[in-house]
C-alpha positions, 0 to 999 in steps of 0.5 A: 391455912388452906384455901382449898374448900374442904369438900373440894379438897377432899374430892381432889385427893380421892381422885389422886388417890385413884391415880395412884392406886390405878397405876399399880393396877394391873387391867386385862381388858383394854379400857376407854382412854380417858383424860389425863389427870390434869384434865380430871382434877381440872374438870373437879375444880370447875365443878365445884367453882360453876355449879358447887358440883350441882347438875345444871341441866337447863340453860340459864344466862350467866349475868356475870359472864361477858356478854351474859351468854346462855351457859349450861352444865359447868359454864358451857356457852356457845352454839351447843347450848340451846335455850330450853332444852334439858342437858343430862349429865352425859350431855354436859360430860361430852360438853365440857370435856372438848373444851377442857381438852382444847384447853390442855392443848393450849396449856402446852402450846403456850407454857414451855415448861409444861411437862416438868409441872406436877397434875397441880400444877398442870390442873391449875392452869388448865382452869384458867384456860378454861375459865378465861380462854387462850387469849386472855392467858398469852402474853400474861405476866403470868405466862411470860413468868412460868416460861421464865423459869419462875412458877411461883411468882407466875402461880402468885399471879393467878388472883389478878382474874377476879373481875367481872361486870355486873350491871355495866362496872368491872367488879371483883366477883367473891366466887372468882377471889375464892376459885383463883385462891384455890388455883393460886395454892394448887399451882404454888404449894401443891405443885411444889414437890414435882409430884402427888402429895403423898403426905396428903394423900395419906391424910386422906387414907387416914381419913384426916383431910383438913388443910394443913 
């Protein structure tokens, strides 16, 4: 059965569904470049997991976060956030999405087989990054695994980052277990094809998008 939260599920594969209807679509007036879709589907799976896809548009202290820094938008720390003022959406867009792009960039720093992965894939990785930072990622089991050649056994890693401290103890954090869940199945059985699930895909189109 799937792990992937139903409302989350359905949002992933309507996105991919746009990838695919875009790239048969011809567009005469030269748009903006926007993310890759490793980066977009990414940007969903942290929406989803940082905010249950609210805006969080006042700063608030993540008490769970290490050092409980001041976090805005979808878990945006650092001198950016400013206590009391408001963030509107586009304030968190032009946010998040540097920090999603240095992640990217990280990604394909440290994973040697980075171009042979699927968007799943890709996107699973990239939360991580994003979630836990560059340095928490190299010289992972994880890591070491992918670049081995083995990316199940490194996907199978991924439910290892699910600890917190709260009130001083390392503890295991529900949101965590169920974020590096949804990772875990994205980078394992989503990226098992080497492409879009197009049987999944058409579910959706069918208007049948329940896991499997």
């Amino acid at each position: 059965m799937s792990k992937v939260p139903t409302v989350l599920r359905n949002k992933l594969l309507q996105l991919a569904l746009g990838f695919a209807v875009g790239a048969t679509t011809y567009v005469a007036v030269e748009q903006p470049a926007k993310p890759s879709q490793a980066v977009q589907l990414a940007m969903e799976l942290g929406a989803h997991y940082e905010s249950s896809g609210r805006h969080i548009g006042v700063p608030y202290v993540d008490k769970l976060g290490k050092g409980q820094p001041l976090t805005v938008c979808n878990g945006v720390t650092g001198p950016e956030v400013v206590a009391g003022r408001y963030y509107s959406k586009d304030d968190c867009y032009r946010l998040e999405l540097p920090k999603y792009l240095q992640a990217e960039r990280a990604a394909k720093r440290l994973f040697n087989h980075w171009a042979t992965y699927n968007v799943w894939v890709q996107a699973s990785f990239i939360d991580m990054l994003y979630n836990l930072g560059e340095g928490a990622v190299r010289g992972s089991t994880m890591l070491g695994l992918a670049n081995a050649g083995k990316l199940e056994a490194a996907c199978v890693q991924m439910p290892r980052w699910v600890r917190g401290t709260v009130n001083g103890q390392s503890v295991q954090l529900p949101g965590l277990v169920d974020r590096r869940a949804t990772t875990a199945e994205l980078c394992r059985d989503w990226g098992r094809d080497g492409h879009f699930s197009v049987i999944a895909i058409r579910g959706l189109e069918g208007g049948n998008a329940q896991a499997d």
